[in-house]
C-alpha positions as CSV (number, residue, x, y, z in Angstrom):
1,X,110.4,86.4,109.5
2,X,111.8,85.4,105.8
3,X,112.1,82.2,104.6
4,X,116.3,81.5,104.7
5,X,117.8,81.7,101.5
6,X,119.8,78.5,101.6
7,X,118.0,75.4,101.3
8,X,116.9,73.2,98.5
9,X,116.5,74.9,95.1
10,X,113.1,73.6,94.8
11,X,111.5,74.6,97.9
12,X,108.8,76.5,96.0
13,X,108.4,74.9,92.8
14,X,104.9,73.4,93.2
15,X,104.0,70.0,92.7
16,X,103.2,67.9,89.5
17,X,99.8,69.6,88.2
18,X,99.6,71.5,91.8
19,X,99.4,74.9,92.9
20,X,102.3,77.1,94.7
21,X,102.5,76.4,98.2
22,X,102.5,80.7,98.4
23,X,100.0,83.5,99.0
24,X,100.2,87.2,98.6
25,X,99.5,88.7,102.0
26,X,99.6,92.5,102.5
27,X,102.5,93.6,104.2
28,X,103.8,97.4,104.9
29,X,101.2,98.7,101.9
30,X,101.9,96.2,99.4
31,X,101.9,92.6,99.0
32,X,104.3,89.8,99.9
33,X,105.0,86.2,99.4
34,X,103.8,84.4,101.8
35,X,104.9,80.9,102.4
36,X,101.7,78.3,103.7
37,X,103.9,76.0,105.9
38,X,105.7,78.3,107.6
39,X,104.5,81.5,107.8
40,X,107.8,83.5,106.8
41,X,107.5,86.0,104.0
42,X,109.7,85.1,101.0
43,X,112.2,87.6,100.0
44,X,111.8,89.2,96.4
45,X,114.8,88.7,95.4
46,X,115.1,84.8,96.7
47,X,116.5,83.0,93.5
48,X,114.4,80.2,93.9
49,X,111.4,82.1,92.8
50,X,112.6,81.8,89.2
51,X,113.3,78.0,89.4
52,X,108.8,77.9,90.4
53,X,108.4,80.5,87.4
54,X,107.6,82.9,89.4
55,X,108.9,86.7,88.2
56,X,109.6,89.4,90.3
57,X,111.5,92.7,90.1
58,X,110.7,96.4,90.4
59,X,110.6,98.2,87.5
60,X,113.3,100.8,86.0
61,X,112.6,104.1,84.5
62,X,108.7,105.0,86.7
63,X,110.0,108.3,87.1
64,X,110.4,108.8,83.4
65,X,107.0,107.3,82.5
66,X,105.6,109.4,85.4
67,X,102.1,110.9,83.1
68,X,101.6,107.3,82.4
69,X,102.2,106.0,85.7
70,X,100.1,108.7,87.6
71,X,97.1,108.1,85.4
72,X,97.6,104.1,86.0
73,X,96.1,102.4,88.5
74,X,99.2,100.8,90.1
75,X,97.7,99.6,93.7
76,X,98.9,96.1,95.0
77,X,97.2,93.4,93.2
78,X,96.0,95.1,89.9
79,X,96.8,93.4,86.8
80,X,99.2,94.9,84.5
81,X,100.6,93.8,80.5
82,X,103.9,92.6,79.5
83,X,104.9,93.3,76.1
84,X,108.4,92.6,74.5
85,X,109.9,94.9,72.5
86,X,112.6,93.1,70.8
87,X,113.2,96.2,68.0
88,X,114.0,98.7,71.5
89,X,116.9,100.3,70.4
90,X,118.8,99.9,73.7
91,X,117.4,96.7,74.5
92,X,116.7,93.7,72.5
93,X,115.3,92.2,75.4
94,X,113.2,95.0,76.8
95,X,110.4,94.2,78.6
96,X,107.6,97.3,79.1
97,X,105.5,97.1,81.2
98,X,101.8,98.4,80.8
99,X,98.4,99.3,82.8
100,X,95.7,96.4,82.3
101,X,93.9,99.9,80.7
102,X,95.0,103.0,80.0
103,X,98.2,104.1,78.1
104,X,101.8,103.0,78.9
105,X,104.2,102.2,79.4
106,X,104.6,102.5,83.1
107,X,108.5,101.5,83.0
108,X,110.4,98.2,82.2
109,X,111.8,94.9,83.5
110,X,115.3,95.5,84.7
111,X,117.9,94.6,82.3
112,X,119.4,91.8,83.8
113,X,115.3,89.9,84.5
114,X,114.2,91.4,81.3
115,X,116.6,88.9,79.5
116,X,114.8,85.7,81.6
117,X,111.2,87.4,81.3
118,X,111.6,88.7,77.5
119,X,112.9,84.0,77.1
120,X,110.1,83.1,78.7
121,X,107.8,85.1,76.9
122,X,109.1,84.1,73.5
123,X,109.1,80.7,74.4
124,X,105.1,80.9,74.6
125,X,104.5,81.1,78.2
126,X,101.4,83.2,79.3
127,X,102.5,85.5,82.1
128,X,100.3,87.6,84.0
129,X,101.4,90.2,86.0
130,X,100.3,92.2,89.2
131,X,101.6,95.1,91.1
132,X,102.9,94.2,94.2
133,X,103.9,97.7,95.1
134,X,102.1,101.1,93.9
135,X,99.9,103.7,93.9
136,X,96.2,104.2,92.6
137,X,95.2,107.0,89.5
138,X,95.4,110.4,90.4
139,X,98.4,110.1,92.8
140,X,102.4,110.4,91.8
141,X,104.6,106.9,91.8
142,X,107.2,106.7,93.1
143,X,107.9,102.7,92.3
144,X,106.5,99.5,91.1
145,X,107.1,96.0,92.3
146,X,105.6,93.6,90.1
147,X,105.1,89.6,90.1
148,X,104.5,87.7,87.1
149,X,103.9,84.4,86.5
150,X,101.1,81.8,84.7
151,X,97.4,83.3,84.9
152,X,96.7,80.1,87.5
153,X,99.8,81.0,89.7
154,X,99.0,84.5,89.8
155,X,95.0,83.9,90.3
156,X,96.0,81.4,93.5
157,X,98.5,83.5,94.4
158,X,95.9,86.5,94.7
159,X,93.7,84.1,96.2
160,X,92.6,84.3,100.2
161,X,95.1,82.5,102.7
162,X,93.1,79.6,104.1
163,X,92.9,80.2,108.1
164,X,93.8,76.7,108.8
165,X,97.5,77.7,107.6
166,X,99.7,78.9,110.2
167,X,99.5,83.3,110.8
168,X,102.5,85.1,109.0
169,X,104.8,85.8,110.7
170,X,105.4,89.3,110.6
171,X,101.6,89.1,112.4
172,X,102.8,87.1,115.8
């Protein structure tokens, strides 16, 4: 049902001016990666995501941010902010991670991605981000998966599965 984690270290970097070969698909009440050729779901933590400049981790410290995070609306597929913090205190690579609206921050990029994420955003890439795991206002969060990536990548990620591709998986 996943996509094997040996292979060739390219196997989801899109091609020259071309969009990921991925889709987010809704699986167990959040979204997935979703490989177009195959079918098979594509593990968060596959190391070749990176390589296609594609982010993904859960975040750290929810439970301390919890006001924040219950007033947030957190469901799969809503936009979020990412803003370094380079003077954090514990962190110079802290990475916090806010609503689209509202106050924040909801928690942080884990310290190991947040060194990648906090490069790449110095660097001058535009990252969007999404929840790919959470709850809506009002109700108490538990965790939050998110993806980030370029605003195209994320908006074709987001985008509807084309039928002619073949059914996920996890669906046969």
């Amino acid at each position: 049902m996943y996509v094997p984690s040996e292979g060739p270290e390219d196997r989801f970097v899109p091609p020259p001016g071309g969009l990921h070969r991925l889709h987010l698909v809704e699986y167990q009440g959040g979204l997935r990666l979703c490989e177009d050729a195959t079918g098979l779901l594509v593990g968060p933590t596959d190391r070749r995501l990176q390589r296609a400049g594609l982010y993904v981790t859960n975040l750290r410290g929810v439970a301390y941010y919890q006001v924040a995070a219950k007033q947030a609306d957190l469901r799969p597929g809503q936009p979020l902010r990412l803003v370094r913090e380079p003077d954090n205190p514990h962190d110079t690579y802290a990475v916090a991670v806010y609503p689209n609206r509202g106050n924040g921050p909801i928690g942080y990029v884990n310290k190991q991605k947040a060194r990648v994420w906090s490069r790449v955003i110095a660097e001058g890439a535009q990252l969007s981000a999404v929840s790919l795991r959470g709850t809506g206002p009002g109700v108490k969060c538990e965790a939050v998966a998110v993806l980030a990536a370029e605003p195209r990548a994320v908006a074709h990620l987001l985008s509807p599965r084309p039928s002619s591709l073949p059914r996920p998986a996890f669906l046969q």
